[in-house]
N, C-alpha and C positions, 0 to 999 in steps of 0.2 A: 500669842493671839491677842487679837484688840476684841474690848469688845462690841456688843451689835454697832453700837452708833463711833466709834473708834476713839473713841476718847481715852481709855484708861487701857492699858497691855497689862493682861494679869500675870503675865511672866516673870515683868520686872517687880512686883511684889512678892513674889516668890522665892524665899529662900532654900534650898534644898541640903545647908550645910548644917542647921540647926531646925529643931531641936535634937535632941537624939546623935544615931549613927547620921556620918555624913556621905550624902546621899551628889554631892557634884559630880562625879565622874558619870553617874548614868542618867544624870538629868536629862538630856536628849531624846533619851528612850520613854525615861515617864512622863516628859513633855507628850511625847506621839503617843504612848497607850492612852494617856488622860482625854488626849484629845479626839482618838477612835472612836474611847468611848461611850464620850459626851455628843458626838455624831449620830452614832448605833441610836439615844436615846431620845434624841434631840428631831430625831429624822420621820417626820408621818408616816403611816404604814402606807402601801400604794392598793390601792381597791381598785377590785373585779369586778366589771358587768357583763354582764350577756343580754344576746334577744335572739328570738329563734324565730325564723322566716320563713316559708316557704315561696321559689322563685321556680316559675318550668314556663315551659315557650315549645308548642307543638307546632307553631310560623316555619316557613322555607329554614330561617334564619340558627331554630333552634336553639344548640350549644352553647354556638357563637354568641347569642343574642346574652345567654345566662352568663356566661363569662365579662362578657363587655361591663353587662349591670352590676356584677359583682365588681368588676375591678372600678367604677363607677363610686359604688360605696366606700369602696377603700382610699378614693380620694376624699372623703369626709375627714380623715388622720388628719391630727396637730403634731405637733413637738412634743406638746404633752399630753397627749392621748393616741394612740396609736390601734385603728379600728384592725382584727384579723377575722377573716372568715375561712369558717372549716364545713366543709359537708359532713352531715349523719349520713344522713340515708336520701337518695332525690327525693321530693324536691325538698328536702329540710335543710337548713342551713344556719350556722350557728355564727352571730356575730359577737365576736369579745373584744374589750377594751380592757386596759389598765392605766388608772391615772390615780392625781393625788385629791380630785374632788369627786363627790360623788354628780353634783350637779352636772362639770363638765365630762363627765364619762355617760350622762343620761343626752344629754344636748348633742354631742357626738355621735353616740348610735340611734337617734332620733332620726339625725340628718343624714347616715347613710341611711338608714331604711329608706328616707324617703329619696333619694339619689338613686336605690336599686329600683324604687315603685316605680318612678319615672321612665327611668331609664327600658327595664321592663314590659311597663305597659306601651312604649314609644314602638316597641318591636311587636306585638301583638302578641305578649306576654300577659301570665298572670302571677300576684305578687298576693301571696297573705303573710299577715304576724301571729304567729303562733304563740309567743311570750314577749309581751312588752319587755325593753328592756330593767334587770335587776340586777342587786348586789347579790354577788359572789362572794361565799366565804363564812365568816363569824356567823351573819344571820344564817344561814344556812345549818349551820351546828343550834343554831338556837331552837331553829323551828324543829328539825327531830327531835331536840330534845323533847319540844311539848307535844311532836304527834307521839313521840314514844308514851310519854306516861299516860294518852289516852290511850294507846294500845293496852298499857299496862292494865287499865281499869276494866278494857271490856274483857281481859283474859281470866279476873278478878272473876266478875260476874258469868263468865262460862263455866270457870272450874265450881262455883257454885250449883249453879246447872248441874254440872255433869253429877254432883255427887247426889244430887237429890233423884237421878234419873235412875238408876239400879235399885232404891230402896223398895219394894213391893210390897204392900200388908197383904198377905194371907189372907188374913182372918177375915179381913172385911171380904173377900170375895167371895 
């Protein structure tokens, strides 16, 4: 392999016969593991967004109408971003992206939304955003983490509660 700018092949500095055991006959092989590897590490992770819609059309047109606006959105898709929508439940509607920026996975599901609003309202549809779109994933494990430890605290202060509520003085009644 050359490297970024191609100036220098780090192969032919490589000797694989020394030092130590010699290692030429399967140079080939540690050439491709070496280079997997540095791939695997070398490679951005790809980020998930989402945004959650609601699109319904009680018009002549209907279905038809929600279909058309969906598939509408879906022409928002790049090469490197690739918009899918999945229904929950009518009229909710779930738009996802995966790409390697976050920027362009926000600019993408922006402009289907607004591709399905259009499209939508054209047919005498109604179109709401139920969740702007967001990142999926890492943040996501981040924030339960911190709604959990305030769970943690107010269970804290219950089980305090709880123990001081059975304790009765007698005497004073």
């Amino acid at each position: 392999k050359k490297h970024v700018n191609e100036e220098v092949n780090i192969w032919e500095m490589v000797d694989f016969s020394q030092p130590g055991k010699d290692l030429s006959d399967i140079a080939e092989k540690l050439k491709a593991d070496i280079e997997i590897n540095l791939r695997r590490r070398l490679i951005t992770h790809a980020l998930r967004m989402r945004a959650k819609v609601d699109v319904s059309c009680f018009e002549f047109e209907g279905i038809d109408a929600i279909k058309a606006a969906l598939a509408e959105g879906l022409r928002a898709s790049t090469s490197d971003c690739e918009v899918k929508i999945k229904l929950i439940s009518h009229p909710l509607f779930m738009l996802t992206c995966t790409c390697q920026e976050k920027s362009l996975g926000m600019n993408t599901l922006d402009e289907a939304m607004e591709k399905i609003k259009k499209s939508i309202e054209s047919a005498g549809g109604v179109f709401a955003v139920k969740s702007k779109p967001e990142l999926v994933g890492q943040d996501e494990k981040e924030v339960a983490d911190e709604s959990g430890s305030d769970e943690d605290e107010d269970e804290d202060a219950d089980s305090e509660q709880d123990e001081t509520m059975g304790q009765l003085d007698e005497e004073a009644m």
